[in-house]
C-alpha atoms as an extended CHARMM CRD file, in Angstrom:
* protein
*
        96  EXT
         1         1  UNK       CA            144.9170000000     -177.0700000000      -24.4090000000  PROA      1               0.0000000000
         2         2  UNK       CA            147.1970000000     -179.7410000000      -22.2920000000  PROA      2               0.0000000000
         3         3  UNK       CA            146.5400000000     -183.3830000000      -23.9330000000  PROA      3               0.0000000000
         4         4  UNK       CA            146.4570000000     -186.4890000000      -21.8030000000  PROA      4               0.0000000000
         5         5  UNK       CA            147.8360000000     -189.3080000000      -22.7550000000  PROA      5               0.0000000000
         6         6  UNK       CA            145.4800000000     -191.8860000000      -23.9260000000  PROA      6               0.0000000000
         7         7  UNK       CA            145.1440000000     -195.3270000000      -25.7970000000  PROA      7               0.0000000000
         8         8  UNK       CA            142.2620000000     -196.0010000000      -28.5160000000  PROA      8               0.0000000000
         9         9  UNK       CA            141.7180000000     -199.4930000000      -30.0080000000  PROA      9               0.0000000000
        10        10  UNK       CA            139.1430000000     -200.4750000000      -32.0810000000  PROA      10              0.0000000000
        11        11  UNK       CA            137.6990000000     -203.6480000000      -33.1710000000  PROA      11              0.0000000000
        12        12  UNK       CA            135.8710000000     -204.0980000000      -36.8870000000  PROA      12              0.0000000000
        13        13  UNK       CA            133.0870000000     -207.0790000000      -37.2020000000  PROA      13              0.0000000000
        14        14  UNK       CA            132.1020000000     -209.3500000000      -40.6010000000  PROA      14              0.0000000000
        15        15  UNK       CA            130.8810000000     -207.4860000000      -42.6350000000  PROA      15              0.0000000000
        16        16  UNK       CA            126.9030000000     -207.9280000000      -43.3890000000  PROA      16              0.0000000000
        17        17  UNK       CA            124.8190000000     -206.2240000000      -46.3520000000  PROA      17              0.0000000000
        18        18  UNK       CA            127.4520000000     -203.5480000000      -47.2480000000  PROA      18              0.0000000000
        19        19  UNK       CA            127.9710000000     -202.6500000000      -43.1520000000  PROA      19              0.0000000000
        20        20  UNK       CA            130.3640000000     -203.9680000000      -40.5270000000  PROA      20              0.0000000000
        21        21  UNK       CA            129.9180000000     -203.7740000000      -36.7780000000  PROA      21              0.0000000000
        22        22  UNK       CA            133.1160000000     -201.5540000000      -34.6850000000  PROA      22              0.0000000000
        23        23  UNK       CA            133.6060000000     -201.3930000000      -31.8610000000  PROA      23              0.0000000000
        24        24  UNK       CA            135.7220000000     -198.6230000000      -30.1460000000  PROA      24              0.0000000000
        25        25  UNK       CA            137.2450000000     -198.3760000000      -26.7310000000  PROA      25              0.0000000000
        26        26  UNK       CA            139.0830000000     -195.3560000000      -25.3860000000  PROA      26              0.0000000000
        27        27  UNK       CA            141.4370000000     -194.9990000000      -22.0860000000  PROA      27              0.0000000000
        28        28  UNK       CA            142.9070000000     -191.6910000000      -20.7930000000  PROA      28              0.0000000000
        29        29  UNK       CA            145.2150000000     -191.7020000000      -18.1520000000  PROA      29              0.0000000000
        30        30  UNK       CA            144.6990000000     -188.7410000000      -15.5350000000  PROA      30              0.0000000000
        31        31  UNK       CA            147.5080000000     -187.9720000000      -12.8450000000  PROA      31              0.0000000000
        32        32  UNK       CA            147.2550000000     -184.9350000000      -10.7790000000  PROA      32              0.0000000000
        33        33  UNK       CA            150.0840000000     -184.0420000000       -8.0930000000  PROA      33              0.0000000000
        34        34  UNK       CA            151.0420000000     -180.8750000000       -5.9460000000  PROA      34              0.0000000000
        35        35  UNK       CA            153.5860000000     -180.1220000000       -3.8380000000  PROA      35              0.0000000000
        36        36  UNK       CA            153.3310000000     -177.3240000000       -1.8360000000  PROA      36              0.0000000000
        37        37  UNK       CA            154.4360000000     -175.7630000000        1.2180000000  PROA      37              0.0000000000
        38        38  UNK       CA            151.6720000000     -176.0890000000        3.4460000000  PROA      38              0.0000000000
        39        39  UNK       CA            150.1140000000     -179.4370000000        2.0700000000  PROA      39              0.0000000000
        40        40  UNK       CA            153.3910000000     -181.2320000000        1.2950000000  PROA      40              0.0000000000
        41        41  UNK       CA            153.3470000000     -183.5380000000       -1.5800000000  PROA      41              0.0000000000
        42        42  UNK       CA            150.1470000000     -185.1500000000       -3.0310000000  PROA      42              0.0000000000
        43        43  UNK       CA            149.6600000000     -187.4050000000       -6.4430000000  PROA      43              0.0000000000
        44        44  UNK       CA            146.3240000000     -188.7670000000       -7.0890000000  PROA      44              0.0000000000
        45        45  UNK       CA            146.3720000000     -190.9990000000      -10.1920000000  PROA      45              0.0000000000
        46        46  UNK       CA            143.7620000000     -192.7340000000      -12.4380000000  PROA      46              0.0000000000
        47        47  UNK       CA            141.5510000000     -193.8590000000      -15.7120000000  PROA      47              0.0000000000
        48        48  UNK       CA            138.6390000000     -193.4100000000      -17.2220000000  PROA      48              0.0000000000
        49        49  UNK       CA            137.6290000000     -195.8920000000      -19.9060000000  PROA      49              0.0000000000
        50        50  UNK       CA            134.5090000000     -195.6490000000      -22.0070000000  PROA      50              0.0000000000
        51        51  UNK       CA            132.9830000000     -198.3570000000      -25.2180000000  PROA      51              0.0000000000
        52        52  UNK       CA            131.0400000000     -197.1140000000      -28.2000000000  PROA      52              0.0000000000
        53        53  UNK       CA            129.4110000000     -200.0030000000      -30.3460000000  PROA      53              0.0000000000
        54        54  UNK       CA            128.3150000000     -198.8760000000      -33.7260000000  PROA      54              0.0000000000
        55        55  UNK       CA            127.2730000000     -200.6870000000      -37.1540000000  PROA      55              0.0000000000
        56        56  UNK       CA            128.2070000000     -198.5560000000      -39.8620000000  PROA      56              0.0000000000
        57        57  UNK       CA            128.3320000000     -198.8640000000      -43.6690000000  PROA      57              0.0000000000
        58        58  UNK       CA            131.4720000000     -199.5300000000      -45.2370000000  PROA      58              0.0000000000
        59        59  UNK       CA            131.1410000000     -197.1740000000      -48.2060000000  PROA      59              0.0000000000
        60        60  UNK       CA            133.2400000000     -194.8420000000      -46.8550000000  PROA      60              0.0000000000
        61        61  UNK       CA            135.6650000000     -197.2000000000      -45.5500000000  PROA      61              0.0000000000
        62        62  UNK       CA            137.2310000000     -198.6600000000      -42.1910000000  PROA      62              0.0000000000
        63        63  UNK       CA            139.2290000000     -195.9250000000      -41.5240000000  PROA      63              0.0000000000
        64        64  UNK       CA            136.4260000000     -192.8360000000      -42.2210000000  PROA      64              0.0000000000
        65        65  UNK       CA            133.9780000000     -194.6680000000      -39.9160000000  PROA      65              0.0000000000
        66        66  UNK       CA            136.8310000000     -195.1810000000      -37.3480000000  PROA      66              0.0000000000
        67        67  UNK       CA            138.0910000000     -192.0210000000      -37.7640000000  PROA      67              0.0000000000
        68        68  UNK       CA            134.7800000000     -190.5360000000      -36.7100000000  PROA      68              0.0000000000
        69        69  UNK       CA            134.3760000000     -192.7610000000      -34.2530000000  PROA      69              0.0000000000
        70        70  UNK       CA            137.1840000000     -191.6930000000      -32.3470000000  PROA      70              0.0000000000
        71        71  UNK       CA            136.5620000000     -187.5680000000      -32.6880000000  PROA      71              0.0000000000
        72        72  UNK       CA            132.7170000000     -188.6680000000      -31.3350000000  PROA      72              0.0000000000
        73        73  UNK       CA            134.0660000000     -190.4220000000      -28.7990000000  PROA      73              0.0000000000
        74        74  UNK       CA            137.3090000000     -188.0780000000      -27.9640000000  PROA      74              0.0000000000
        75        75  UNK       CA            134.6030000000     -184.6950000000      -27.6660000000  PROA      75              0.0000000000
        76        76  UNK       CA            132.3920000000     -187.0070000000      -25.1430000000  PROA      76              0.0000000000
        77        77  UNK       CA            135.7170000000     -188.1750000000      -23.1710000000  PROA      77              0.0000000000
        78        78  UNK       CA            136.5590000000     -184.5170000000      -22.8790000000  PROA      78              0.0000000000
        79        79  UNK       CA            133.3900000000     -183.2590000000      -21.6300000000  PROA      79              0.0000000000
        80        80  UNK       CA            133.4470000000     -186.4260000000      -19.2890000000  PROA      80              0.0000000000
        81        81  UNK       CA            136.5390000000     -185.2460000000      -18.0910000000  PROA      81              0.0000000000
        82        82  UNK       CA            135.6300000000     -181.3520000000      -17.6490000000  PROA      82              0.0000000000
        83        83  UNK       CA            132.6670000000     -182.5600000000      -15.3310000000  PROA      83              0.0000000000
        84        84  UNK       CA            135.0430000000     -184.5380000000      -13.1010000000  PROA      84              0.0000000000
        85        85  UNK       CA            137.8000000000     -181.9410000000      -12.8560000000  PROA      85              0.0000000000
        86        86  UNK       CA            135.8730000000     -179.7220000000      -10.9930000000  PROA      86              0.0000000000
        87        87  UNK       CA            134.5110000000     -182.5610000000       -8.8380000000  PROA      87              0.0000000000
        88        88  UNK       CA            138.1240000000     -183.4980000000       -8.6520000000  PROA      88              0.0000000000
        89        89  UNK       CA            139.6220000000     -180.1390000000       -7.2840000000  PROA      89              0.0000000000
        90        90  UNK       CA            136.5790000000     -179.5560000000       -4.8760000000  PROA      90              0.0000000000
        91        91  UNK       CA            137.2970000000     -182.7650000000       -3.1940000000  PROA      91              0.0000000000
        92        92  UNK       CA            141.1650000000     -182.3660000000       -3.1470000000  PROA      92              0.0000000000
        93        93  UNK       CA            140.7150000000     -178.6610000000       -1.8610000000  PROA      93              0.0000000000
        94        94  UNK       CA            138.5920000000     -180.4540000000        1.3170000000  PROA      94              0.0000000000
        95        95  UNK       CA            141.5010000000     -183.0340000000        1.7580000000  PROA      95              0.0000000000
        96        96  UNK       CA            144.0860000000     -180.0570000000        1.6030000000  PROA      96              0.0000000000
């Protein structure tokens, strides 16, 4: 599997009656270019950013809960990002 890069911060509330509010946000950077002979050269560049807000007990500790977090919110990115390839490569295909 190819990995894109991306950048993951994550944000931890007060903590309230043995939980703490976190808040995640992801960003993967896409680029995409060609260069072939009959279509020339072509780049098509971009981001998708997505937010997950979740109060979770602190038993396990900041970095368990965040830790989780981010393999919840890596598996929907990926998915995300399966969708729009093919969406991606049928509209480039029409523009080539």
């Amino acid at each position: 599997m190819k990995s894109l890069p991306s950048i993951v911060t994550s944000e931890v509330g007060p903590e309230e009656e043995g939980a703490a509010h976190y808040c995640l946000t992801s960003t993967v950077m896409l680029s995409l270019t060609t260069n072939g002979e009959s279509s020339g050269t072509f780049s098509l560049s971009g981001s998708i950013r997505r937010q997950m807000n979740m109060d979770l007990a602190i038993a396990d500790g900041h970095l368990c809960n965040m830790g989780r977090m981010i393999e919840e919110m890596e598996g929907k990115l990926r998915n995300s990002l399966d969708q729009r390839r093919v969406i991606l490569f049928v509209l480039c295909h029409d523009i080539i």
